[in-house]
C-alpha positions as CSV (number, residue, x, y, z in Angstrom):
1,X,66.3,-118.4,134.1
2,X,69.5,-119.4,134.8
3,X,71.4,-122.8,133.4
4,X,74.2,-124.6,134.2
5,X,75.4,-126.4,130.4
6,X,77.8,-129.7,130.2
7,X,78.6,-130.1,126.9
8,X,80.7,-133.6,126.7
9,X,82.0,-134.9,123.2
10,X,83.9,-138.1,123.1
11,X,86.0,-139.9,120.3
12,X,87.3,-143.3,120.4
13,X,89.9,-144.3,117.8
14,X,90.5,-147.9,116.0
15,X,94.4,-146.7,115.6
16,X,96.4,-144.0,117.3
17,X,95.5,-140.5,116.1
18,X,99.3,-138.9,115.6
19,X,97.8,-135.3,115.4
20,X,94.2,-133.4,115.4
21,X,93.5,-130.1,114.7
22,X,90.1,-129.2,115.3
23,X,88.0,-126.1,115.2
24,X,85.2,-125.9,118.5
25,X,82.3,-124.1,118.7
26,X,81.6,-124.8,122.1
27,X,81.2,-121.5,123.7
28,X,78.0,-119.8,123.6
29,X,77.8,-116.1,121.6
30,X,76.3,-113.1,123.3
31,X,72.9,-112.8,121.7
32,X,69.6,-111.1,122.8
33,X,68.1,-112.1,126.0
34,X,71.0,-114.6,127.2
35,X,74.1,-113.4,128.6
36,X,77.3,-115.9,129.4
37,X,78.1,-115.8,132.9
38,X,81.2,-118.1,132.8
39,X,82.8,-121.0,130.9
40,X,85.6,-123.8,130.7
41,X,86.7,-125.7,128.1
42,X,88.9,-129.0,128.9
43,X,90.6,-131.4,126.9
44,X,91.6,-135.0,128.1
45,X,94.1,-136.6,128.0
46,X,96.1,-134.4,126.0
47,X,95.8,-131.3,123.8
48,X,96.6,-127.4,123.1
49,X,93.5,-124.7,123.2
50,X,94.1,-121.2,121.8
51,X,91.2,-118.3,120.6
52,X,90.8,-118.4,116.9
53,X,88.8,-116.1,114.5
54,X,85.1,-117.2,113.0
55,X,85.8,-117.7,109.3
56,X,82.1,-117.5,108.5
57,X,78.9,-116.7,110.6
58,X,78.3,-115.8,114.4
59,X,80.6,-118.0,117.0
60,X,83.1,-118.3,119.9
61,X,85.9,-120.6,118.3
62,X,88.7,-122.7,119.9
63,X,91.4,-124.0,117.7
64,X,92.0,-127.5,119.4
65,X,95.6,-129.2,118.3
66,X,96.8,-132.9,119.4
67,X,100.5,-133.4,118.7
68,X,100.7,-136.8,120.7
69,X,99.2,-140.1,119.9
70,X,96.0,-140.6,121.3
71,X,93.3,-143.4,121.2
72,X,90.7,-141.6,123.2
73,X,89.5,-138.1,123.1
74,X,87.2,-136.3,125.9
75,X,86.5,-132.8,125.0
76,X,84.4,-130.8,127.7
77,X,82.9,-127.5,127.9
78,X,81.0,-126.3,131.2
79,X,78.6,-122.8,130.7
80,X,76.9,-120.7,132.9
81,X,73.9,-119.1,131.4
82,X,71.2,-116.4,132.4
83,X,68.2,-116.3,129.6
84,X,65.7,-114.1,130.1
85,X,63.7,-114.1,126.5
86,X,59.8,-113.2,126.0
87,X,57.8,-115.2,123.4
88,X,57.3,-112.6,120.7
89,X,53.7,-112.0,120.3
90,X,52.7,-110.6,116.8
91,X,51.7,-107.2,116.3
92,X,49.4,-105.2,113.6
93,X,52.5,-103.0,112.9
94,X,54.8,-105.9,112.1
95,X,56.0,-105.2,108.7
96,X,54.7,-107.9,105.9
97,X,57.5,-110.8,104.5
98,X,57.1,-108.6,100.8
99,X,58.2,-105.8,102.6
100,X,61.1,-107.8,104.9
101,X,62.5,-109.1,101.8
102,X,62.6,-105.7,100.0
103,X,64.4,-104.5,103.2
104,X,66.6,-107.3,103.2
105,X,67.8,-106.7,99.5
106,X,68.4,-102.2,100.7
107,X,70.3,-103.7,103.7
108,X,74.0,-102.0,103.9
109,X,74.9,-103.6,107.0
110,X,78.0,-105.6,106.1
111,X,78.6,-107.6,110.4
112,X,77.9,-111.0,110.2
113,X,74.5,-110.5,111.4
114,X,73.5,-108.6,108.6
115,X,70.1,-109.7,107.3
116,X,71.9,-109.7,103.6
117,X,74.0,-112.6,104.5
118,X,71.3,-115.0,105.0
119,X,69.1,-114.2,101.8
120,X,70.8,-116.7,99.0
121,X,71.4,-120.3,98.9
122,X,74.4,-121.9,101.3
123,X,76.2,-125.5,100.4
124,X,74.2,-127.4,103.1
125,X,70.6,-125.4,102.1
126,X,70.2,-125.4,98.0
127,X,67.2,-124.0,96.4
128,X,64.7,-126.5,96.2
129,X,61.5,-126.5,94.0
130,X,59.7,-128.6,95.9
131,X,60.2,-127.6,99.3
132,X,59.8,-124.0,98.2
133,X,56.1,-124.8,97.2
134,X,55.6,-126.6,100.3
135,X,56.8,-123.6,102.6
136,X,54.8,-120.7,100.7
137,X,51.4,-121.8,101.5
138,X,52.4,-120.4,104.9
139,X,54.7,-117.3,103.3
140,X,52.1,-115.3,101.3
141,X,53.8,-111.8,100.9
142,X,51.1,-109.1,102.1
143,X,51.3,-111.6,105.6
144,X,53.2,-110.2,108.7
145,X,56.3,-111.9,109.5
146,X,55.9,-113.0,112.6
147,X,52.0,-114.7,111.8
148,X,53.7,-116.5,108.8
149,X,57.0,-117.5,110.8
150,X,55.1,-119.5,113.2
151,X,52.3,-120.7,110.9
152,X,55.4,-122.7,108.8
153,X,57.2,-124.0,111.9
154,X,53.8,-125.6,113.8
155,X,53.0,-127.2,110.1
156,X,56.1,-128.4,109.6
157,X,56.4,-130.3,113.3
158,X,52.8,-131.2,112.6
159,X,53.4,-133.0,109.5
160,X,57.0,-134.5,110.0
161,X,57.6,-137.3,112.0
162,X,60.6,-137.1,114.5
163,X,63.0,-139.9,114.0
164,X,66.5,-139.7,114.7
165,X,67.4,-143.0,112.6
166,X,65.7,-141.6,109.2
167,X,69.0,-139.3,108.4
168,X,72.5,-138.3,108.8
169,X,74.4,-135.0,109.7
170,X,75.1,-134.6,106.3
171,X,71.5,-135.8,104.8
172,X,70.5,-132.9,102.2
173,X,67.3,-130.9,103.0
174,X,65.2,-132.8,100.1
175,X,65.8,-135.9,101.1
176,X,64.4,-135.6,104.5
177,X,61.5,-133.7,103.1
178,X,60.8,-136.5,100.8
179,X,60.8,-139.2,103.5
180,X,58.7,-136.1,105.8
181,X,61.0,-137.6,108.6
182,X,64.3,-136.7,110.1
183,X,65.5,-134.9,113.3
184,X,65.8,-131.1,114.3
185,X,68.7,-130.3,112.0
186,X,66.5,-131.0,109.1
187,X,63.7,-129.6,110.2
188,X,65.6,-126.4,110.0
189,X,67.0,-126.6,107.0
190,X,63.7,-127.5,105.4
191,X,62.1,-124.1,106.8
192,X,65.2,-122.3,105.9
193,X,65.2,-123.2,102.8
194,X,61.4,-122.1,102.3
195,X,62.2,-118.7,103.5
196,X,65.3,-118.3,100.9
197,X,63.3,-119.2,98.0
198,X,61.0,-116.2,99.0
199,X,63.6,-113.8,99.7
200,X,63.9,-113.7,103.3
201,X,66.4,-113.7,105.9
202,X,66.9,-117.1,107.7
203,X,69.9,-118.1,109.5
204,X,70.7,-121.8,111.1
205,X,70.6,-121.5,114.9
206,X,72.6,-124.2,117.1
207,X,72.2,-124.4,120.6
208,X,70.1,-126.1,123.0
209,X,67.0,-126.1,124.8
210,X,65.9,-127.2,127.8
211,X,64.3,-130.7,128.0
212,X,61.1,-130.6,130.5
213,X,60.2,-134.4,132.0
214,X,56.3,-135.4,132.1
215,X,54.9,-134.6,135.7
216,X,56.3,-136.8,138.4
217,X,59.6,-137.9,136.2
218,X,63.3,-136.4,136.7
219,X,64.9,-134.8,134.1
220,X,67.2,-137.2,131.9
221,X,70.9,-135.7,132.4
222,X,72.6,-136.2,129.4
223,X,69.4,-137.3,127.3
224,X,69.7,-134.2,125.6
225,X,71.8,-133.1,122.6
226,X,72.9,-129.9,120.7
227,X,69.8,-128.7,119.5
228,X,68.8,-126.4,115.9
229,X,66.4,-124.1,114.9
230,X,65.5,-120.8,112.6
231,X,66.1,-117.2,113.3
232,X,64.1,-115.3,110.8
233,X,65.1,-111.4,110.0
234,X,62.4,-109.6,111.0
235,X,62.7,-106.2,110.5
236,X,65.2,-103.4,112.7
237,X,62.7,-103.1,114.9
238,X,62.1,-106.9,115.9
239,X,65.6,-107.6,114.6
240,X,66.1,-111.5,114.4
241,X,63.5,-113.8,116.1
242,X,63.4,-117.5,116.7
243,X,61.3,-120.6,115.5
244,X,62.1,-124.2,116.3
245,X,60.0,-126.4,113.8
246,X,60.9,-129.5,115.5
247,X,58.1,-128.2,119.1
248,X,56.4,-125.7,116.6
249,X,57.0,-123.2,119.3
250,X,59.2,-119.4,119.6
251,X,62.7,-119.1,120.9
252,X,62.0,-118.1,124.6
253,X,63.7,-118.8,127.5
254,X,64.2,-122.7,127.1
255,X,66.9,-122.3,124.0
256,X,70.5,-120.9,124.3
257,X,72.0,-119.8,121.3
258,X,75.4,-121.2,121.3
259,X,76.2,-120.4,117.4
260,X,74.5,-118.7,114.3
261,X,75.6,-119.9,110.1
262,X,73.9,-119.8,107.0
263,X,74.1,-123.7,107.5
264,X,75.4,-126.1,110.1
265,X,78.6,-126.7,108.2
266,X,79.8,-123.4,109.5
267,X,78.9,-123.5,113.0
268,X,79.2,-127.3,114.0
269,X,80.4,-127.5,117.4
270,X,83.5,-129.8,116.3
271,X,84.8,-130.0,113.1
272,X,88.9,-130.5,111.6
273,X,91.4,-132.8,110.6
274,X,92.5,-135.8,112.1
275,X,95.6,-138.0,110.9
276,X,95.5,-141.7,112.1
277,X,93.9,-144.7,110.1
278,X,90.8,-146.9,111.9
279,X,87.8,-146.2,112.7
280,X,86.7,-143.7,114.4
281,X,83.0,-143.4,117.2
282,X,82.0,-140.1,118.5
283,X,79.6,-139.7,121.4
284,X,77.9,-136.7,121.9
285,X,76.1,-135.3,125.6
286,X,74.8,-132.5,126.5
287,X,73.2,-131.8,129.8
288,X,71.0,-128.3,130.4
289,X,70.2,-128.0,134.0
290,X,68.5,-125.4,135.3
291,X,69.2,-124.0,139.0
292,X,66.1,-123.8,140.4
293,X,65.0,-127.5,139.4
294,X,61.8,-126.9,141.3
295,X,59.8,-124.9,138.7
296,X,56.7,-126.5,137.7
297,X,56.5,-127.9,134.5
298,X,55.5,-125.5,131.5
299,X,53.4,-126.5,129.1
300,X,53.6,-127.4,125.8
């Protein structure tokens, strides 16, 4: 499958913003089963793009800087992607989550995909008690990885209602689970913070996925927005494989990684410093269109 992305964040200021100097995330990594076939950023009206490196976890970053006064900011990024992904189906050979974890702990791989990285506790996912005992009905230890991984993710969008006005970007993980509502971001954190507390690899995916209209309706352009899931170590074999506990289904072919963190705080597709008083509003929307828009619908 092949996707053209529009990715369109905009800011409007209460006072002129003197100077901004911001860290994007906006380009999508190279990752298994999706290649990048081109990109292009713009800023408008005003603003200076160089390459900067990833201080923590797996993404493309852009320093952004804005040395004139600005009240409005329109950043853009435009992506090209071919995603060609199978759903994992789980196999009798699939090593157990006791025996992922154990491997996990041996790992000497020190890249930033190294299951290691994503075993322990990050600022935006804390141990929790009570989420942990929620999460290991589903994580027994003599159960194969891929079973469990998608047992937890279809109970968890089961169970949790959907609603994006029950939290905020920075909501903590126990909060949402108390209310058993929020939006994909927690949803994530939730199940990533059930597979910590039993030792196992789980990283914080951000992306997007494709957003498939009932029969008969068009597809909403710009409806959509930048989308998270779980990537759950499984093994060097399997290597890391998706689960999105907001549709309780795999990563296939309808998500695009764009970035990989233990948490969102270090991949979020725009973060910085901005020096200017007022308020400030930022708009965020994202448009995945596929090329051939005369697939059927698939079913979910």
């Amino acid at each position: 499958m092949i996707y053209d992305i529009r990715h369109v964040t905009t800011f409007d200021y209460g006072a002129s913003v003197k100077f901004a100097r911001c860290n994007l995330r906006l380009k999508p990594i190279d990752w298994p089963g999706q290649r990048l076939d081109s990109y292009a950023l713009s800023v408008h009206p005003a603003g200076r793009t160089s390459p900067a490196r990833a201080e923590a976890g797996l993404a493309n970053v852009t320093r952004l800087v804005v040395d004139s006064p600005v009240r409005h900011l329109t950043i853009e990024s435009r992506s090209r992607m071919t995603v060609d992904r199978l759903v994992p189906v789980p196999d009798a050979s699939d090593p157990t989550l006791g025996e992922i974890a154990a491997m996990a702990r041996a790992s000497t791989d020190l890249s930033a995909a190294s299951p290691a990285n994503y075993i322990y506790p990050s600022p935006l996912i804390p141990l929790d008690q009570a989420i942990a005992d929620y999460c290991a009905v589903d994580l027994d230890p003599s159960r194969g990885a891929l079973e469990a991984g998608i047992a937890l993710a279809r109970r968890i969008q089961v169970e949790f209602e959907f609603d994006a006005d029950a939290t905020l970007v920075d909501t903590p993980p126990h909060e949402a689970f108390f209310q058993r509502k929020g939006v994909c971001q927690d949803f994530a954190q939730i199940m990533i913070t059930g597979l910590r507390a039993a030792g196992l690899p789980a990283a914080y995916a951000s992306g997007y996925i494709r957003t498939i209209p009932p029969e008969g309706q068009p597809r909403l352009v710009g409806a959509d927005a930048t989308h998270a899931w779980v990537l759950l170590w499984c093994g060097p074999v399997r290597g890391w494989v998706g689960v999105d506990p907001t549709n309780g289904i795999w990563m296939a072919s309808d998500h695009i990684v764009m970035a990989v963190g233990r948490d969102y705080a270090e991949i979020a597709p725009v973060d910085g410093v901005v020096l200017g008083s007022g308020a400030q509003n930022m708009d965020v929307s994202v448009d995945v269109a596929p090329l051939d828009e005369t697939e059927p619908p698939i079913a979910r």
